[in-house]
Gaussian input, Z-matrix of N, CA and C with variables (Angstrom, degrees):
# hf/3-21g

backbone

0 1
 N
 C     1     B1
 C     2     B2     1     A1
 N     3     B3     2     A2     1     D1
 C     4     B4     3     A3     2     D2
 C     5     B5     4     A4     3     D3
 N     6     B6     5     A5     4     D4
 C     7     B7     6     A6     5     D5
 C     8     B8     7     A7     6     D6
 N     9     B9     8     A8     7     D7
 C    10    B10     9     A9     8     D8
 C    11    B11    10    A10     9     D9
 N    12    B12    11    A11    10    D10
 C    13    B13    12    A12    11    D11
 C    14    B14    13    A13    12    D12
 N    15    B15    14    A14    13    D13
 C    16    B16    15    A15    14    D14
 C    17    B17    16    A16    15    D15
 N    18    B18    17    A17    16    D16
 C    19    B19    18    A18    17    D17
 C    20    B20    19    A19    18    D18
 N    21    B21    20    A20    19    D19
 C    22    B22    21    A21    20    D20
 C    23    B23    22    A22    21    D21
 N    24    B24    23    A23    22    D22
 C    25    B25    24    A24    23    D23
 C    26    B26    25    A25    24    D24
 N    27    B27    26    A26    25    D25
 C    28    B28    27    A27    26    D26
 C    29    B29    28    A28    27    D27
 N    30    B30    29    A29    28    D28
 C    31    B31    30    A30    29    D29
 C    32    B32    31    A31    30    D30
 N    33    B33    32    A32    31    D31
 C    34    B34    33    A33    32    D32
 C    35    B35    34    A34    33    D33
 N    36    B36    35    A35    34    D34
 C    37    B37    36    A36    35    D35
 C    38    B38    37    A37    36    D36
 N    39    B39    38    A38    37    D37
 C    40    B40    39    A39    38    D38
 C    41    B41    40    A40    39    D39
 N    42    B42    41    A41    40    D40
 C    43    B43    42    A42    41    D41
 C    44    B44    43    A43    42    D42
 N    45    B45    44    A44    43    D43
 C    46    B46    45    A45    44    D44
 C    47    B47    46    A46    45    D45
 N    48    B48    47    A47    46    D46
 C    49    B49    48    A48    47    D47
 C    50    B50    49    A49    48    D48
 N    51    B51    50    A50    49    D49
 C    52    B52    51    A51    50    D50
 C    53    B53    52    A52    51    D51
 N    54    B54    53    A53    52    D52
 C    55    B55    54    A54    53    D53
 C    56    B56    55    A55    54    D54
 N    57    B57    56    A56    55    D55
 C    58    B58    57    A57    56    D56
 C    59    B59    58    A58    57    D57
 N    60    B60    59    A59    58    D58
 C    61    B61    60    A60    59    D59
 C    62    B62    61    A61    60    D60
 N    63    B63    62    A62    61    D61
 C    64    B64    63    A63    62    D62
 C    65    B65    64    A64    63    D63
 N    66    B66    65    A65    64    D64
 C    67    B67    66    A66    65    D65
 C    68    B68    67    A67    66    D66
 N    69    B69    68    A68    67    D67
 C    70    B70    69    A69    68    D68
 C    71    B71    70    A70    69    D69
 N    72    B72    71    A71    70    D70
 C    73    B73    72    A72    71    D71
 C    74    B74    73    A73    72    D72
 N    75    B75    74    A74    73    D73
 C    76    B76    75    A75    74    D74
 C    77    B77    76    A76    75    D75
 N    78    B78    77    A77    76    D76
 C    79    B79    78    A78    77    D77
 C    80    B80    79    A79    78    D78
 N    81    B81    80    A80    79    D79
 C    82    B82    81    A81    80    D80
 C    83    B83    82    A82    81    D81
 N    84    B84    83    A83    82    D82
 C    85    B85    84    A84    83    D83
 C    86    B86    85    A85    84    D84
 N    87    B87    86    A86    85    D85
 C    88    B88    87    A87    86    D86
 C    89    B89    88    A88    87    D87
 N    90    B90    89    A89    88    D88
 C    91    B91    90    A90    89    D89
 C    92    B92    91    A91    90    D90
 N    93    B93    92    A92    91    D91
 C    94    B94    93    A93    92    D92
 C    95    B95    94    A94    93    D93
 N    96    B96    95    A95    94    D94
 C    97    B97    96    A96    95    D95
 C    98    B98    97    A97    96    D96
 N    99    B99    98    A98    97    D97
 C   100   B100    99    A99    98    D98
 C   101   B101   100   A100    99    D99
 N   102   B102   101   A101   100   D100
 C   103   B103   102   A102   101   D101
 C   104   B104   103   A103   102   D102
 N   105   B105   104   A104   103   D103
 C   106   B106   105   A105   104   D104
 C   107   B107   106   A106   105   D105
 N   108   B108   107   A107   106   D106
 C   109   B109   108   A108   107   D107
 C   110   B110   109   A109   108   D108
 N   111   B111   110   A110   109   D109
 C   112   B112   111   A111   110   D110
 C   113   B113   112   A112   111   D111
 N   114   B114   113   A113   112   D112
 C   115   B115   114   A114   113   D113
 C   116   B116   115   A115   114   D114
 N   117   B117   116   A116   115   D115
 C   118   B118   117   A117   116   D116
 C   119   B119   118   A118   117   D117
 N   120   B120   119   A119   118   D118
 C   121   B121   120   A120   119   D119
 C   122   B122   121   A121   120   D120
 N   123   B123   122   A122   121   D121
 C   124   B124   123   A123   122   D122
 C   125   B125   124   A124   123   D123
 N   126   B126   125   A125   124   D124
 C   127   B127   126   A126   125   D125
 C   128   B128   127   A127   126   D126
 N   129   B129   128   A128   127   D127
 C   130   B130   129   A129   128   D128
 C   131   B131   130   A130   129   D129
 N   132   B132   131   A131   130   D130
 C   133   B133   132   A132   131   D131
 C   134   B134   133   A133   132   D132
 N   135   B135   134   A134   133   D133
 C   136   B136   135   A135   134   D134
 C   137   B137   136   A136   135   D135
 N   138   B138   137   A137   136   D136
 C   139   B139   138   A138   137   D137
 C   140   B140   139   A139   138   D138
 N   141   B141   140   A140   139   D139
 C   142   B142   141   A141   140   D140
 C   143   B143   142   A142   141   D141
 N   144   B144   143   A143   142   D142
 C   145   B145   144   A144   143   D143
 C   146   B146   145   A145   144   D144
 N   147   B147   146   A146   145   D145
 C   148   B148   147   A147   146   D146
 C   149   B149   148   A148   147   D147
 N   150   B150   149   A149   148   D148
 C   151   B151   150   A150   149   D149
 C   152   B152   151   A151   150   D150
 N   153   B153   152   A152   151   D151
 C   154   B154   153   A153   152   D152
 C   155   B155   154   A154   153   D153
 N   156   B156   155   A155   154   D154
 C   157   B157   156   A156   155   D155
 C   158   B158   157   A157   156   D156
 N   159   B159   158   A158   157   D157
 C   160   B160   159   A159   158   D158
 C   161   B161   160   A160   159   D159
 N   162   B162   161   A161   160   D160
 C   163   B163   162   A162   161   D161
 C   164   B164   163   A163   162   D162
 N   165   B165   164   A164   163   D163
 C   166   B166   165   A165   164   D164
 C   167   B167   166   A166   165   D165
 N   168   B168   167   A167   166   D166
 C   169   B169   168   A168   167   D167
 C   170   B170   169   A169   168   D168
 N   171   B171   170   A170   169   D169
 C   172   B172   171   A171   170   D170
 C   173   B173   172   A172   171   D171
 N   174   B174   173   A173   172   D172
 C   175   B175   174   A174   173   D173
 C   176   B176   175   A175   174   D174
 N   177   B177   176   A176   175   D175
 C   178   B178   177   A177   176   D176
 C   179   B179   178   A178   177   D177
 N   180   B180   179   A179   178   D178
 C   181   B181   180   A180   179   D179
 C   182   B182   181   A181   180   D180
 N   183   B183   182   A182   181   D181
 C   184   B184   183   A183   182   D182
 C   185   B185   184   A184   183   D183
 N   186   B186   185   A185   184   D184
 C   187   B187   186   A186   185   D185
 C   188   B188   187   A187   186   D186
 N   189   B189   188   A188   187   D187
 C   190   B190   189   A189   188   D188
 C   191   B191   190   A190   189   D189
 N   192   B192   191   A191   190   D190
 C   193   B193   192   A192   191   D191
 C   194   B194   193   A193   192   D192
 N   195   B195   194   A194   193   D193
 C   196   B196   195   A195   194   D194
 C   197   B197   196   A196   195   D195
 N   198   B198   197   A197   196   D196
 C   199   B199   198   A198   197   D197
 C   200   B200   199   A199   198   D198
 N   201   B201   200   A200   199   D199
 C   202   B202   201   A201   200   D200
 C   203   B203   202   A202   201   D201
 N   204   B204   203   A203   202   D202
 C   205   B205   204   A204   203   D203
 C   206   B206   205   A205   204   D204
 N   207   B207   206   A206   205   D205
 C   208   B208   207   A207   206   D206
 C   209   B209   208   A208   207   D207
 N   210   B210   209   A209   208   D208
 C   211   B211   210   A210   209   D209
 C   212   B212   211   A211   210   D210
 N   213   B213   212   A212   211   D211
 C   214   B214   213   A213   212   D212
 C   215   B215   214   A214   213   D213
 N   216   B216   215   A215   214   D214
 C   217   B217   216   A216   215   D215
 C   218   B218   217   A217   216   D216
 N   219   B219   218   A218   217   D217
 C   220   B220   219   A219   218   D218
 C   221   B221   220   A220   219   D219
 N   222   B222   221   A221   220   D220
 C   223   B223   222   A222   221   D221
 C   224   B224   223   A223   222   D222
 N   225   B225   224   A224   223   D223
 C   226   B226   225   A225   224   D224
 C   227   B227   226   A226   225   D225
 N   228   B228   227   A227   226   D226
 C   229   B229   228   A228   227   D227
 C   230   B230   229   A229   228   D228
 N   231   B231   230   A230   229   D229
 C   232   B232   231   A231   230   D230
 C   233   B233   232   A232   231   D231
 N   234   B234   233   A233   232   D232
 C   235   B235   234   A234   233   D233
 C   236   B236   235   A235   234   D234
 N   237   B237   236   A236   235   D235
 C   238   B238   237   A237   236   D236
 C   239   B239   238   A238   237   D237
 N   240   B240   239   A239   238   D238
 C   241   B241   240   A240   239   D239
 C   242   B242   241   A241   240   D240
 N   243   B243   242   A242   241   D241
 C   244   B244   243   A243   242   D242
 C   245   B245   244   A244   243   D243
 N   246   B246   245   A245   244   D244
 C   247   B247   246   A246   245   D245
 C   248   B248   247   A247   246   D246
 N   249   B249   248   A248   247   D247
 C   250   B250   249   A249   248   D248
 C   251   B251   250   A250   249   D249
 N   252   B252   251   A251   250   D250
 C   253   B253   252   A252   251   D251
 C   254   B254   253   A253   252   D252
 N   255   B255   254   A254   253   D253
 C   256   B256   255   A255   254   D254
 C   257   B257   256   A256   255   D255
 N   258   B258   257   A257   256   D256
 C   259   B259   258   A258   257   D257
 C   260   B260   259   A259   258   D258
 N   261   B261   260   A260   259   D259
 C   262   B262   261   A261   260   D260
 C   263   B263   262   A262   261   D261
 N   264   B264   263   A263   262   D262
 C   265   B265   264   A264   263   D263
 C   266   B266   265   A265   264   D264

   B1=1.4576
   B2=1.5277
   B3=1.2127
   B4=1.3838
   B5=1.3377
   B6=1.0072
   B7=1.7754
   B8=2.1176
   B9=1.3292
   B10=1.8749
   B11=1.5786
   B12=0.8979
   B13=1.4572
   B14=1.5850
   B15=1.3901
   B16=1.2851
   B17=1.4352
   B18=1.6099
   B19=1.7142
   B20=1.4265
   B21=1.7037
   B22=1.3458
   B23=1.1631
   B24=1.2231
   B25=1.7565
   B26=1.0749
   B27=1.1339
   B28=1.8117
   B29=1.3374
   B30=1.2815
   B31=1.5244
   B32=1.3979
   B33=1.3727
   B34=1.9958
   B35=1.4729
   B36=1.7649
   B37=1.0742
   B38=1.4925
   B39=1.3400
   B40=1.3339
   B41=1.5537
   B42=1.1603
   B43=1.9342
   B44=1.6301
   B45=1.2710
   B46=1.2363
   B47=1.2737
   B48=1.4545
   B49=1.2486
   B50=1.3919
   B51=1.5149
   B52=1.7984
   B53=1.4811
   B54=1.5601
   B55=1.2390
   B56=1.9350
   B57=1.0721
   B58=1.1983
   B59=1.5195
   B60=1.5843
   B61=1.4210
   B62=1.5384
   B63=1.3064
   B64=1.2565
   B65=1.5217
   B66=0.8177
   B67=1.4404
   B68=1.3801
   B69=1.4443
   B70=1.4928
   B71=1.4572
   B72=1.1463
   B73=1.4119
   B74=1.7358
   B75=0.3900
   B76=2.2973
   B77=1.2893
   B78=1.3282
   B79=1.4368
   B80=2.0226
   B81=1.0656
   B82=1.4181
   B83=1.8427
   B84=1.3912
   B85=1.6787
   B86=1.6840
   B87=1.6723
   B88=1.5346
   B89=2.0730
   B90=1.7438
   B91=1.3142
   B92=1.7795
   B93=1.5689
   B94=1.6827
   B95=1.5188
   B96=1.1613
   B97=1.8257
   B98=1.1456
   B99=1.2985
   B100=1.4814
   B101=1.7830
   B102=1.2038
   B103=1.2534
   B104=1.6660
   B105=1.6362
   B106=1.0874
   B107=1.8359
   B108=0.8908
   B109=1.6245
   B110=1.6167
   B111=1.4861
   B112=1.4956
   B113=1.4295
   B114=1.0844
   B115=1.2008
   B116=2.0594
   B117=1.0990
   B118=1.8265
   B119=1.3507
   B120=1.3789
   B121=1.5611
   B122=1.5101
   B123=1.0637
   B124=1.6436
   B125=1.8514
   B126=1.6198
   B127=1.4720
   B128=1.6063
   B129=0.9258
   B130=1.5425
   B131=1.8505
   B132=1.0089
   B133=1.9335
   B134=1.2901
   B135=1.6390
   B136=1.3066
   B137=1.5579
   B138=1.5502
   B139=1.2185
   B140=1.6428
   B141=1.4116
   B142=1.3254
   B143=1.7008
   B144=1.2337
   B145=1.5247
   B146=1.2638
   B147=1.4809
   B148=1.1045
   B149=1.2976
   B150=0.7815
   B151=1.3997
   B152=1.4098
   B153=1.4131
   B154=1.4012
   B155=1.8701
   B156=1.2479
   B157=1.9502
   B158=1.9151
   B159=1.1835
   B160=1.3824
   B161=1.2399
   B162=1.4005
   B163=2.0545
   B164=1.3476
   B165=1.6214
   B166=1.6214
   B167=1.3300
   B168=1.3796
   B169=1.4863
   B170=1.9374
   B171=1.3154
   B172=1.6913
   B173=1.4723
   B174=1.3681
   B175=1.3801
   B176=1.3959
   B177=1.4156
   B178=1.3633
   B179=1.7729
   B180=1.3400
   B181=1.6339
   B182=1.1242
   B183=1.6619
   B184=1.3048
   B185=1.9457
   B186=1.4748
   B187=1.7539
   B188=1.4704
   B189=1.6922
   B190=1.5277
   B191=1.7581
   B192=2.1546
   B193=1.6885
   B194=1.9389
   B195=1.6150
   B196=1.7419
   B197=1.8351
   B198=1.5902
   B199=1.9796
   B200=1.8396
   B201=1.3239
   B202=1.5315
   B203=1.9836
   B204=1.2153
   B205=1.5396
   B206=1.1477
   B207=1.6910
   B208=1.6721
   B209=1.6982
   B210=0.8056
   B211=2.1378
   B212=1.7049
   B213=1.3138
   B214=1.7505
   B215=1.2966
   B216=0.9357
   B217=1.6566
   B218=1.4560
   B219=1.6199
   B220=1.5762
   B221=1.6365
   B222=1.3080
   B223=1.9497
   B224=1.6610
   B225=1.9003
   B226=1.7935
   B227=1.7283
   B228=1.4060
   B229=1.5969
   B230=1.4961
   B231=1.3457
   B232=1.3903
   B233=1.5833
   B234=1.3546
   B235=1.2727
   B236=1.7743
   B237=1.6190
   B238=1.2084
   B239=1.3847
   B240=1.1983
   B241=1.8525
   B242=1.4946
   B243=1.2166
   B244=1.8722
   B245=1.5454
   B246=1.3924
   B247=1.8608
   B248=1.5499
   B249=1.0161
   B250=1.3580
   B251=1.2983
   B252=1.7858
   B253=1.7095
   B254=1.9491
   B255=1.3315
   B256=1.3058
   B257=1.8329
   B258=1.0391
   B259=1.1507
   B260=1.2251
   B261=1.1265
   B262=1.8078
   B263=1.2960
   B264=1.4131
   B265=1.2153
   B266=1.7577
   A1=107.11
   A2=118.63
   A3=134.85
   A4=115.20
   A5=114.23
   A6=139.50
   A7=86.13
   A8=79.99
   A9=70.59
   A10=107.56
   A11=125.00
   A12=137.76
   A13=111.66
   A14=120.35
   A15=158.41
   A16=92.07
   A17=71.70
   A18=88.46
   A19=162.05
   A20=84.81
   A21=136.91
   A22=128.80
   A23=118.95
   A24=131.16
   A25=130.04
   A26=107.69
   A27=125.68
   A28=106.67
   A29=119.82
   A30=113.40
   A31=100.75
   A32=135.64
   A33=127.19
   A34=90.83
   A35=101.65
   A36=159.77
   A37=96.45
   A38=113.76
   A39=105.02
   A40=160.16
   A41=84.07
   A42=88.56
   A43=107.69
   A44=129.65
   A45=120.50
   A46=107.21
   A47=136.96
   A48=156.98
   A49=108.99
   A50=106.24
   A51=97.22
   A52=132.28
   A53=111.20
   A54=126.05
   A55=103.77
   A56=122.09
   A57=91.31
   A58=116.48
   A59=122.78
   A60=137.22
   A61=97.69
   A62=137.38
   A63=125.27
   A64=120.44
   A65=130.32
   A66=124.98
   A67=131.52
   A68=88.60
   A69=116.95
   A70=131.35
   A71=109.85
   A72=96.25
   A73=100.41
   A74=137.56
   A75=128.45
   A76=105.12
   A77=116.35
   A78=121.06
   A79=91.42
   A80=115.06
   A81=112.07
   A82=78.46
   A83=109.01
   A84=80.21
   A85=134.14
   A86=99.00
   A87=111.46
   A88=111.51
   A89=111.37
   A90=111.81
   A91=82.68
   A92=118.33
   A93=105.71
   A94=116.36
   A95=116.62
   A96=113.83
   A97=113.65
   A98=118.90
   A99=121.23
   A100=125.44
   A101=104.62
   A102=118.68
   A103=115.24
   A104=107.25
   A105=130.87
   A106=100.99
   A107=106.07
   A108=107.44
   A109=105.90
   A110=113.34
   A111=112.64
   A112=128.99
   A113=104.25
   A114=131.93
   A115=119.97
   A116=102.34
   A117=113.18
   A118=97.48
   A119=118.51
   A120=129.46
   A121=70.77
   A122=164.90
   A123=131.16
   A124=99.63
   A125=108.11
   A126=107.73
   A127=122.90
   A128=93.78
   A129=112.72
   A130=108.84
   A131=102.02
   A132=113.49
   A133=101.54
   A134=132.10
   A135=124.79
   A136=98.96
   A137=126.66
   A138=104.26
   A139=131.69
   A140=125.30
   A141=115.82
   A142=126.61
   A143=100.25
   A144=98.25
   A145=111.88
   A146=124.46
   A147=133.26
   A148=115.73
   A149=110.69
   A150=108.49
   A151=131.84
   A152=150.32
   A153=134.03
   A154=114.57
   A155=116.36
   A156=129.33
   A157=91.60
   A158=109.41
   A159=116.61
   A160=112.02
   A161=112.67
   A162=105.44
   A163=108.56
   A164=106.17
   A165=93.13
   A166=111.58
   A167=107.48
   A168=125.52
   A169=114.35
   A170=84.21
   A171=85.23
   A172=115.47
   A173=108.57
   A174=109.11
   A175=103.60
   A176=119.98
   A177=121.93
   A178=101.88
   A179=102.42
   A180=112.02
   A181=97.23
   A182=138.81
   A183=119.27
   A184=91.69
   A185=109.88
   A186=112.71
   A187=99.74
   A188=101.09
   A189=116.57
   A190=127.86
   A191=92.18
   A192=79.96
   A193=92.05
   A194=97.02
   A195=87.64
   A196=114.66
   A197=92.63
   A198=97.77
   A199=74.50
   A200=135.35
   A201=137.49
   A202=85.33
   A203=130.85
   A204=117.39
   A205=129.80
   A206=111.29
   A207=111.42
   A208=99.05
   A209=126.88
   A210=128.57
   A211=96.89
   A212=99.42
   A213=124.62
   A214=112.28
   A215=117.91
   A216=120.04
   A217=120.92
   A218=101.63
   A219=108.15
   A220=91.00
   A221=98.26
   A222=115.00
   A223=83.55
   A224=102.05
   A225=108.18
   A226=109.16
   A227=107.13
   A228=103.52
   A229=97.71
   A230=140.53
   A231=120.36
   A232=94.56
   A233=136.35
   A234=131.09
   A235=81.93
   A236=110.34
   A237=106.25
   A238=119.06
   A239=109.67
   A240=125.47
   A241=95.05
   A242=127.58
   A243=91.39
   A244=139.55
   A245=89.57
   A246=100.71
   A247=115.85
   A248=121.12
   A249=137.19
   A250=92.48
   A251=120.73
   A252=140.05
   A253=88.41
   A254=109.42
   A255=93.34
   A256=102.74
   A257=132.58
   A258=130.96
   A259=120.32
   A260=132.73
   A261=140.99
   A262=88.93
   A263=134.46
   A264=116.19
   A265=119.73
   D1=121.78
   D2=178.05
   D3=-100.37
   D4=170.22
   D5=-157.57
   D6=-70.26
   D7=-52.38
   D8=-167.47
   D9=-56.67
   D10=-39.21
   D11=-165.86
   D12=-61.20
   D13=-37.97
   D14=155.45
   D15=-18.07
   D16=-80.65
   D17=-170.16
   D18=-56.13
   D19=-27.83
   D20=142.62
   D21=-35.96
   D22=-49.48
   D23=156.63
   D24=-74.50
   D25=-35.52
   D26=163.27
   D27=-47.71
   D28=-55.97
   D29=-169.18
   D30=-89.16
   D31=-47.62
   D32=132.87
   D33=39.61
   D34=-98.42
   D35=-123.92
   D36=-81.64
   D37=-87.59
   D38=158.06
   D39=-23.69
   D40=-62.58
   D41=158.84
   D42=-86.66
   D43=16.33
   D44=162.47
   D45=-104.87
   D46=-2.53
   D47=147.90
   D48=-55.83
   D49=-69.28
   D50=174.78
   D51=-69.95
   D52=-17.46
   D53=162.37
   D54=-57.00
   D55=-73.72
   D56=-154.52
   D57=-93.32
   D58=12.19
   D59=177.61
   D60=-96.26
   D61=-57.59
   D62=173.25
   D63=-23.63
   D64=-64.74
   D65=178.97
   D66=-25.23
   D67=-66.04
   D68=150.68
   D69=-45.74
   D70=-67.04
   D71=-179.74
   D72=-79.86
   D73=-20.15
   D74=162.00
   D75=-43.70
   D76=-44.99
   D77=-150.04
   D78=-89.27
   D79=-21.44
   D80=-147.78
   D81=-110.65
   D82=-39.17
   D83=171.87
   D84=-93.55
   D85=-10.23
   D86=164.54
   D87=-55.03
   D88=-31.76
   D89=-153.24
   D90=-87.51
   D91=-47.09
   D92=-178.55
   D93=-75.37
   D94=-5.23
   D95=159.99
   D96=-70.68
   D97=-53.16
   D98=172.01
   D99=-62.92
   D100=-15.43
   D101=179.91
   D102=-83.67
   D103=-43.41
   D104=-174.62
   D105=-76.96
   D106=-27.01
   D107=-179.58
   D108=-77.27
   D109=-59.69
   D110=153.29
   D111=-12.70
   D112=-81.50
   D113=170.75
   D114=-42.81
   D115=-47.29
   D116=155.21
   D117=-45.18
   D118=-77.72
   D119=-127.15
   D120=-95.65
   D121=29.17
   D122=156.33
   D123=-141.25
   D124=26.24
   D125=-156.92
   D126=-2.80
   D127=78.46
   D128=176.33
   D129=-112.07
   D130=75.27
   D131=-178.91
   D132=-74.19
   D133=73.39
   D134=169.16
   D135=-105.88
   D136=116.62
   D137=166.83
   D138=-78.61
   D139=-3.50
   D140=161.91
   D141=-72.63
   D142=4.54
   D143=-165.80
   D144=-102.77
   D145=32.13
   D146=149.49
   D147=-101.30
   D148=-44.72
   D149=174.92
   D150=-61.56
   D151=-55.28
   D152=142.94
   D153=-9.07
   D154=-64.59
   D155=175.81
   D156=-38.22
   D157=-65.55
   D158=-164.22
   D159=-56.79
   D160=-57.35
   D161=-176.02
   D162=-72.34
   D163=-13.94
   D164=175.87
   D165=-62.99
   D166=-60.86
   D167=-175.96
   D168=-42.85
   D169=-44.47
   D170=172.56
   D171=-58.01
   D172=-44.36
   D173=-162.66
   D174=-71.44
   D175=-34.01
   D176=-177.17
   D177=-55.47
   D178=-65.87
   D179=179.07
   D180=-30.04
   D181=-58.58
   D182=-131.28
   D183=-88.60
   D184=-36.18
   D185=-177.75
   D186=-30.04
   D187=-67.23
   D188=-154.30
   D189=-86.47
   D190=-0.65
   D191=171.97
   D192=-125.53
   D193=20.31
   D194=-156.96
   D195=-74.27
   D196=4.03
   D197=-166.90
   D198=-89.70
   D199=-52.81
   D200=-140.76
   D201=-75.83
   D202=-60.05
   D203=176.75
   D204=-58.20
   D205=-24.39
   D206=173.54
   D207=-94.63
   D208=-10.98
   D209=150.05
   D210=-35.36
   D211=-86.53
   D212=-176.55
   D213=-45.11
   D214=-55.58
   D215=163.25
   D216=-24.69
   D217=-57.75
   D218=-140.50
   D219=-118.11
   D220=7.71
   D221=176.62
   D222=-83.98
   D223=-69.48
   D224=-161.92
   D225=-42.26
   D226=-43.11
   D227=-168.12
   D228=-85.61
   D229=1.88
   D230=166.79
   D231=-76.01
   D232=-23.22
   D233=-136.95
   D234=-98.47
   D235=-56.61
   D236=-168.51
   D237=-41.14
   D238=-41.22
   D239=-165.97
   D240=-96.86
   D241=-21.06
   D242=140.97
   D243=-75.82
   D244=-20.61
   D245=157.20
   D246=-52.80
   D247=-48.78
   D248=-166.13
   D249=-62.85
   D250=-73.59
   D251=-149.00
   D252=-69.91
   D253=1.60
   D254=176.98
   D255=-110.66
   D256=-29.89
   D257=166.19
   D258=-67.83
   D259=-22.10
   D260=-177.90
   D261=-86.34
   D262=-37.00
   D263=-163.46
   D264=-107.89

């Protein structure tokens, strides 16, 4: 295993990190921008009332993108453990 190869997984690794957290966090900071703008324009300073908007929103995200991140997931670790089945062998 060489330096490039290394490296190779590293970035793997990484953008398979932003692949399946992006969603998520977009979705979770599009719902407190919009919340926070609300919240200006109707001065309404409650700080729990972001939060209910947010786990909803997450949870929704996670129903409707959660088959496409556990895809990527279970794509990256087939990939890793052919990394591996290639060094053992």
């Amino acid at each position: 295993m060489n330096q490039e190869v290394i490296l190779d997984i590293m970035k793997d690794a990484l953008l398979t990190t932003v692949k399946t957290s992006a969603p998520i966090l977009l979705v979770a900071l599009v719902v407190g921008l919009l919340i926070s703008i609300l919240q200006a324009t109707t001065q309404i300073q409650e700080q729990t009332l972001t939060f209910v908007p947010k786990i909803l929103a997450v949870f929704f995200t996670l129903i409707l993108l959660g088959s496409f991140m556990m895809n990527t997931l279970v794509s990256f670790t087939n990939r890793i453990f052919g990394y591996i089945a290639n060094i053992v062998s």
